[in-house]
N, C-alpha and C positions, 0 to 999 in steps of 0.2 A: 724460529719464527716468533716463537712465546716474547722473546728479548728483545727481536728484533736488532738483531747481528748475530754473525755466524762465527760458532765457536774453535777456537785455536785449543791447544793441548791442556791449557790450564783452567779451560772453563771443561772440559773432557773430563779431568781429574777432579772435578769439584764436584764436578754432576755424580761421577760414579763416589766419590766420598758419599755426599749425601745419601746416595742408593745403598750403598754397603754396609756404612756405621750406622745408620738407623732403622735400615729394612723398610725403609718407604718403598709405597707401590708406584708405578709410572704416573696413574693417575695423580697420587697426591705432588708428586713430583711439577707435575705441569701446573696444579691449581697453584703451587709456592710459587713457582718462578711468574705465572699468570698476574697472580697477587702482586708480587713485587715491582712486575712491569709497570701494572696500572696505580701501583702510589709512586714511582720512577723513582725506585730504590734498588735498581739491577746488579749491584757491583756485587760477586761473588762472595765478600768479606761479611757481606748483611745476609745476603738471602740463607750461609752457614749457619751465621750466630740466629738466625729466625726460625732456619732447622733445627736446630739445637733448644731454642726456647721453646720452641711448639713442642718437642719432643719432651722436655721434662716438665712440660705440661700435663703431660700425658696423651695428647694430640697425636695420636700417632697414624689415627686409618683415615681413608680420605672421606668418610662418614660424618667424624670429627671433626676435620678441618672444615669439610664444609658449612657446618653449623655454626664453628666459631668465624670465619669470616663474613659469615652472612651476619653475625652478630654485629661483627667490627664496621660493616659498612653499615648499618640502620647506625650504629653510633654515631658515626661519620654523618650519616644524612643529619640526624636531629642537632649535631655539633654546627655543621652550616647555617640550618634554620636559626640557632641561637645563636651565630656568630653577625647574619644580616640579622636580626631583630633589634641587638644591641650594637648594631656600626662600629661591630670590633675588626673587619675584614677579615686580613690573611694576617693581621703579625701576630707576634705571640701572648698566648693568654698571661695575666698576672697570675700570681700564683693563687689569690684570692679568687679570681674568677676559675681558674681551671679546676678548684676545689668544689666551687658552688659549681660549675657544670656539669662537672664530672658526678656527684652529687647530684642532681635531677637528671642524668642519663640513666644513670644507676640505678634509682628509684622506680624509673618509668613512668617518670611525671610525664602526662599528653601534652606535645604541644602545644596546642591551641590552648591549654590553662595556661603554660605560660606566658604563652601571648597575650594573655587576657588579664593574667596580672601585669605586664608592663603596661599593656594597654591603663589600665588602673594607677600605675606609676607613674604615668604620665598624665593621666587627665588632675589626679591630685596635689604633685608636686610641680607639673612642668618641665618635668627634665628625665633622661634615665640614669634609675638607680639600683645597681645590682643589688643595696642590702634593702631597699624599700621593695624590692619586686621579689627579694629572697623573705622576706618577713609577711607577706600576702600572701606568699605561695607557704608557708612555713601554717600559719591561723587557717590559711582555707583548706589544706592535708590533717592537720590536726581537727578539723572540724569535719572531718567527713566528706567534702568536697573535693570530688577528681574529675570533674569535667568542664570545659569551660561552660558549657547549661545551667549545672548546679551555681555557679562562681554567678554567672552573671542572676541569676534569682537571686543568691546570698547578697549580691550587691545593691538591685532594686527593695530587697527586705530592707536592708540598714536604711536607704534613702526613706523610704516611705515612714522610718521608726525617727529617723532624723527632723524629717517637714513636720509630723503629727507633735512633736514636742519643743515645738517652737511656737512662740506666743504671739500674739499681735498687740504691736506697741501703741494702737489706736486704743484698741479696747484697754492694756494699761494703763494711759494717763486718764483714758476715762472714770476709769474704777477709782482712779487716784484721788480725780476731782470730787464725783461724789462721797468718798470717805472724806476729805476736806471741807467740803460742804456741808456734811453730815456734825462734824465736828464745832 
């Protein structure tokens, strides 16, 4: 039911491979094929070589498993969220982005900062830019900022540091005239 199709002699003997060569329990058994169903990678050639990887993983009790799968889909979840943020859809990542994403999964960069730094890459430049929104995220983690909260106070700081050191060019040519005048 896990597969949804009903198994003939050589999914018989794959099921009991898996069970014997690595001493998996029924449980773990069900979560592999469960898993496999639901990214629709069923074909007995994968779901071995994925017994086999988990197992020299060291992945062996369904304890394990379940922790690294739950892992793998929060991955997956936050892989989507920044796959719609930057309108990359379904094809496939460059090898530049799948580094830089892969790299803020890893991390466990929140979210919403990165949303907050495109958002930032966009109001500054006008367009999105993986290494303009990878270098904001890169200054506000080295500065101590991990929340888009902190980001966005760090952000109204700089503006406010920005308008106070900017002059009025009334009051310069005024200053200017009376030095001239004065002269």
């Amino acid at each position: 039911e896990v597969l949804g199709k009903s198994f003939n002699t050589h999914d018989y003997n794959s099921l009991l491979y898996i069970k014997v060569y690595f001493k998996f329990s029924d449980e773990y058994i069900l979560m592999l094929l469960a898993h496999c169903a639901e990214i629709e990678k069923s074909s007995w050639a994968y779901i071995r070589k994925t017994a086999k990887n988990l197992y020299d993983e060291g992945i062996d009790t369904f304890e394990k498993l379940d922790i690294h799968f739950s892992a793998r889909r929060n991955k997956r979840s936050l892989e989507y969220k920044i796959r719609r943020l930057f309108g990359v859809g379904e094809r496939e990542f460059t090898k530049r982005e799948r580094e830089t994403f892969e790299k803020w999964i890893n991390s466990k960069i929140n979210f919403e900062l990165i949303e907050k730094a495109y958002e930032l890459t966009i109001d500054n430049i006008g367009k999105a830019s993986l290494a303009y929104t990878t270098k904001v995220l890169d200054n506000w983690l080295e500065n101590g900022i991990k929340t888009a909260e902190a980001a966005t106070e760090s952000i109204e700081k700089h503006k406010n540091k920005l308008s106070m050191s900017t002059f009025d060019t009334d009051d310069f040519f005024e200053a200017a005239l009376k030095r001239s005048s004065e002269m």
